[in-house]
Structures are given as structure tokens and as C-alpha cells.
C-alpha positions in Angstrom: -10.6 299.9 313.0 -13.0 299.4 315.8 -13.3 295.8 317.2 -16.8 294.3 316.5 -18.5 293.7 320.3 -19.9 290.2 321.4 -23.5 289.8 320.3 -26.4 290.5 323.7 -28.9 287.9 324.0 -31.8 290.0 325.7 -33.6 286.7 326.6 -30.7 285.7 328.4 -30.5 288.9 330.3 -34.3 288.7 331.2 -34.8 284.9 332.0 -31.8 285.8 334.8 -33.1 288.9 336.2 -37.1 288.0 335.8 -36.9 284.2 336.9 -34.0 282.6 337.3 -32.4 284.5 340.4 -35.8 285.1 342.2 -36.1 281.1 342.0 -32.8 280.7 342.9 -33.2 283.4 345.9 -36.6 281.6 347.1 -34.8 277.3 347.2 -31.8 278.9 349.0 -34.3 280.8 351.8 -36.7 277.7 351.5 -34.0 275.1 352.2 -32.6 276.8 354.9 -35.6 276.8 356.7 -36.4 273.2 355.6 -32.8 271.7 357.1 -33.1 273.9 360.1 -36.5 272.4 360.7 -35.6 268.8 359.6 -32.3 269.2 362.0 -34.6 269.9 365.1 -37.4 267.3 364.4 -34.1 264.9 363.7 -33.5 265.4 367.2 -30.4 266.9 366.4 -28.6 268.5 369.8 -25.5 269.9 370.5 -22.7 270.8 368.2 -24.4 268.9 365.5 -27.3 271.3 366.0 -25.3 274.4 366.4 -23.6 273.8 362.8 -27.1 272.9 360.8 -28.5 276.4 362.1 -25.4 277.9 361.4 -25.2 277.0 358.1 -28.7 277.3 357.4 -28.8 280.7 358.1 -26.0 281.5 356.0 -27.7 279.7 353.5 -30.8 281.7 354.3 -28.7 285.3 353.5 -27.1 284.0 350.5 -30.6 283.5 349.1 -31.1 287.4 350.5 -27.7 288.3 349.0 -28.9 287.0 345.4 -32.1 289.2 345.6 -29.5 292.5 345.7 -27.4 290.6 342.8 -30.5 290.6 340.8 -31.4 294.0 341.0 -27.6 294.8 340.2 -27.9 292.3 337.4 -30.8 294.5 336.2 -29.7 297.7 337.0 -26.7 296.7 334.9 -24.0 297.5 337.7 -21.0 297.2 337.1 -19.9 294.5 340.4 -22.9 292.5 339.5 -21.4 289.8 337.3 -19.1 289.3 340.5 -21.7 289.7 342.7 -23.4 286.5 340.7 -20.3 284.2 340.8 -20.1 285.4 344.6 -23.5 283.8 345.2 -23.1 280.8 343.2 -19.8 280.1 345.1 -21.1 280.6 348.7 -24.5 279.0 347.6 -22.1 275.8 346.6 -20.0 275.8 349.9 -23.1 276.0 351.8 -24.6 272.9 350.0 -21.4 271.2 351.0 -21.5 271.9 354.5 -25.2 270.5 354.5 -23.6 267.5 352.9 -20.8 267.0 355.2 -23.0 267.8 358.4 -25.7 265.6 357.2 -22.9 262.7 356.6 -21.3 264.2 360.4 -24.2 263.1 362.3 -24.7 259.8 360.3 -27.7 261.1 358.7 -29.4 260.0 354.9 -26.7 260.8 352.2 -28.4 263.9 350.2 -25.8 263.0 347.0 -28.2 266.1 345.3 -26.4 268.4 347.7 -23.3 267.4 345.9 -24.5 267.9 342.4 -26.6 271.1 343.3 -22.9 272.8 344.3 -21.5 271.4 341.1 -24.3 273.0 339.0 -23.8 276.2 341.4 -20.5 276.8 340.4 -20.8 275.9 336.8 -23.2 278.6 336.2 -21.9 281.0 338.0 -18.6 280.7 336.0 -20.4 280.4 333.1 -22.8 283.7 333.9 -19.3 285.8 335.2 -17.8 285.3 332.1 -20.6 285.8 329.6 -21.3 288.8 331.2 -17.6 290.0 331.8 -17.1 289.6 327.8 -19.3 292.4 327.1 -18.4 295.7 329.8 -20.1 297.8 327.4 -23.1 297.1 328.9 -22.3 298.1 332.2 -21.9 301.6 333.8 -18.7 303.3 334.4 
């Protein structure tokens, strides 16, 4: 007897792959530029400096990163549901290194850098597992 298999949303699959990561791919690359730009007109110097581009940039290739996830994602590959939580996670970190260099320096408290990693992480637990319940759709 043959073990009936999750049901597929399609519409799921497509919002991901046709909106959803290519929105999430151009914040992360927009607000890496925007804090690396904000840290300089800040007059930010020093270490304090150092770290914002640092992480910033990071920032900048995660948002790269989840352009290769998507076309996993699409492609139906089968590291691309870890390849999603990957992003998420590193996406969340990053926001909370923003956070903690922006509270560092004594700078405005962004408390949406705090809920942006939450969010972050929920999804990409929630998109690793819906996608790791059905391996049938995924190459060998």
C-alpha cells in the first residue's frame, strides 16, 4: 500500500520563485546600500564604520545568494529548500548586526531590524519544511 503524498500548492511554488525571492533579493541589496550610505553621511569613522560596511556587504551577497536560491527553487534542485532556510538565517543575523551596530554607536533604535530577523527565520523554517515534506518534487 503506497503512502498517499502531501498535496503541491502551485501558487505557493510560483508566488516564491516569481515574486517573493526576487523582492526579497532586491530589500537585502537595497538596504545594504542604504546603511552603508546612511553610516557615511552619519559621520560614522573608525571601527564603527569598518563593521557597517562589513556587514552591509554581507548583507548585499546574501540578497545575491537568494537570486541562485531562486533559480534552485525553480529549477526544483534538490539543496534548494536548504539553500532558502540558509538565506533566511544569514539574512536574520545580518539584521541583527545592523541592530547591534546601530545601538554600538548610540545611533536611532531600528526595533524593525529585530522583527524583520524574527519574520526571516520564521519563514524560512516554515518554507524548509513545507518543501522538505514533499522530496518527490525534487531531482535525485
Amino acid at each position: 500500500m503506497t503512502e498517499q503524498q502531501p498535496k503541491f500548492h502551485k501558487w505557493v511554488h510560483n508566488f516564491l520563485i516569481y515574486f517573493f525571492m526576487w523582492a526579497c533579493a532586491a530589500f537585502a541589496v537595497l538596504y545594504g546600500i542604504k546603511y552603508i550610505y546612511l553610516g557615511q553621511m552619519n559621520g560614522y569613522n573608525g571601527l564603527e564604520l569598518a563593521l557597517l560596511v562589513i556587514v552591509n556587504a554581507l548583507l548585499i551577497l546574501t540578497g545575491l545568494f537568494t537570486v541562485k536560491a531562486r533559480y534552485d527553487l525553480a529549477a526544483f534542485r534538490r539543496n534548494a529548500p536548504a539553500e532558502i532556510l540558509g538565506v533566511c538565517i544569514a539574512g536574520a543575523v545580518l539584521c541583527l548586526a545592523n541592530y547591534w551596530i546601530k545601538d554600538y554607536v548610540g545611533d536611532d533604535l531600528n526595533r524593525s531590524l529585530i522583527t524583520t530577523a524574527v519574520l526571516l527565520v520564521f519563514w524560512g523554517v516554515t518554507l524548509f519544511r513545507y518543501y522538505r515534506s514533499r522530496p518527490y518534487l525534487f531531482e535525485e
